[in-house]
C-alpha positions as CSV (number, residue, x, y, z in Angstrom):
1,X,11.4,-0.8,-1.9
2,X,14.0,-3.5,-3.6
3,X,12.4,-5.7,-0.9
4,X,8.9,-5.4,-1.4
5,X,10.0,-5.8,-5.0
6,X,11.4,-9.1,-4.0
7,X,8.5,-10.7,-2.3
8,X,5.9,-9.9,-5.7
9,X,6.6,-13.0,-7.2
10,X,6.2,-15.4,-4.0
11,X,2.7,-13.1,-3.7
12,X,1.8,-14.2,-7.3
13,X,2.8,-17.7,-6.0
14,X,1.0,-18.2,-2.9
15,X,-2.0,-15.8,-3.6
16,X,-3.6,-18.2,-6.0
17,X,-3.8,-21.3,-4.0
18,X,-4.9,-19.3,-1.0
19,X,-7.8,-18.0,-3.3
20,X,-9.2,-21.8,-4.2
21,X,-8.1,-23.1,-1.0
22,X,-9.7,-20.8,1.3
23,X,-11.9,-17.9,-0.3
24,X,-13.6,-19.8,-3.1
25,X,-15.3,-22.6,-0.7
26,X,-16.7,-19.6,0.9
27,X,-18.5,-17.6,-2.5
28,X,-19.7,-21.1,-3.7
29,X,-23.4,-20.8,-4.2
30,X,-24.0,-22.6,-0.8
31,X,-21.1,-21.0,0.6
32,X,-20.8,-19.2,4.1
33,X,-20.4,-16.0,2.8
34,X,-22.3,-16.6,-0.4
35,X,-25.7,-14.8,0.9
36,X,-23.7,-12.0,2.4
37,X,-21.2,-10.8,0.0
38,X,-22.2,-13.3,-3.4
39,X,-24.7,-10.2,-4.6
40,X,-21.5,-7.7,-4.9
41,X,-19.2,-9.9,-5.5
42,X,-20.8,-13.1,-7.4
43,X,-20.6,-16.7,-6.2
44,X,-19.0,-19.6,-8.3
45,X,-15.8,-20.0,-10.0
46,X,-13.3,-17.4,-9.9
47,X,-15.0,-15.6,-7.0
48,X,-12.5,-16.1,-4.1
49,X,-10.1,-13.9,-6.3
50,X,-12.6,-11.1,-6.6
51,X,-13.1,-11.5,-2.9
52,X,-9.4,-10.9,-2.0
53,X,-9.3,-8.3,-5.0
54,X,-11.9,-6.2,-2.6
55,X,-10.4,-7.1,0.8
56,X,-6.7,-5.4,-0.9
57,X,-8.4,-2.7,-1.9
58,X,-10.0,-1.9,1.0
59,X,-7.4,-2.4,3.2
60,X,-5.2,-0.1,0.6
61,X,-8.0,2.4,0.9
62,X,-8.1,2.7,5.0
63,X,-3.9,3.0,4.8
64,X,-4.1,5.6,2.5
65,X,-7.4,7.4,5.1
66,X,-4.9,6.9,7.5
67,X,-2.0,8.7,5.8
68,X,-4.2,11.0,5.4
69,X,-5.5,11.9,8.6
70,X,-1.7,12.0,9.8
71,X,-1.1,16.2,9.7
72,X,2.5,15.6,9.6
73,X,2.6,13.0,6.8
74,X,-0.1,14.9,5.2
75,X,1.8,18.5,5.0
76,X,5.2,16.9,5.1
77,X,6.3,19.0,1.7
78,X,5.2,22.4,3.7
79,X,7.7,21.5,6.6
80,X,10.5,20.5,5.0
81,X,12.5,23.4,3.3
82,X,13.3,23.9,-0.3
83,X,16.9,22.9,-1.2
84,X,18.4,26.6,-1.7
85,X,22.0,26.2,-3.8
86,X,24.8,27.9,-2.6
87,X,26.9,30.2,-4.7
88,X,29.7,27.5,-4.3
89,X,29.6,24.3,-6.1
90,X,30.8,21.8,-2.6
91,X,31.0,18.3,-2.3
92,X,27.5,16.3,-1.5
93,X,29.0,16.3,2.7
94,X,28.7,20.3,2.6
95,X,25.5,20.1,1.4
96,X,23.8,17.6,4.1
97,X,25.7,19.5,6.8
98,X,23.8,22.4,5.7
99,X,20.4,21.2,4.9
100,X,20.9,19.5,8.5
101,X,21.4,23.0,10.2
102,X,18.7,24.6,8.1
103,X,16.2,21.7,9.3
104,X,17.3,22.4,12.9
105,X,16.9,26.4,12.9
């Protein structure tokens, strides 16, 4: 996570350039992709955003299908158990050691 975290701000940093450089040439109105995908997405300025916008979401969208379609990621809260206390207060050790054997039973 803290490195995912890390890498946002050279996102922000390189995601714009990349957007005028490369996506914007192609939603200009005489633009490769203009007669394609200018009628959901628009062609002109600002457009090469909105096209990598929809490409993140979608690509967000089929990992979240595929997470989905995964039975064990999908029902992972049914398999693993509930943490049941003890009657005894034990140090945090104790308490892996027996989560661990209740896992493996």
């Amino acid at each position: 996570m803290t490195v995912m975290m890390l890498t946002m701000p050279l996102g922000y940093a390189v995601i714009g350039p990349a957007a005028d450089r490369w996506c914007a040439p192609l939603l200009a109105p005489d633009g490769a992709l203009a007669d394609s995908l200018g009628p959901l997405v628009g062609t002109g300025p600002g457009r090469g955003l909105a096209l990598i916008i929809l490409l993140s979401g979608l690509i967000m969208t089929g990992w979240a299908v595929r997470g989905w379609l995964n039975r064990r990621l999908r029902f992972v809260e049914d398999d693993l158990p509930d943490l049941i206390p003890t009657g005894d207060i034990e140090d945090r050790d104790t308490q892996q050691r027996l989560a661990d054997a209740r896992l493996r039973s």
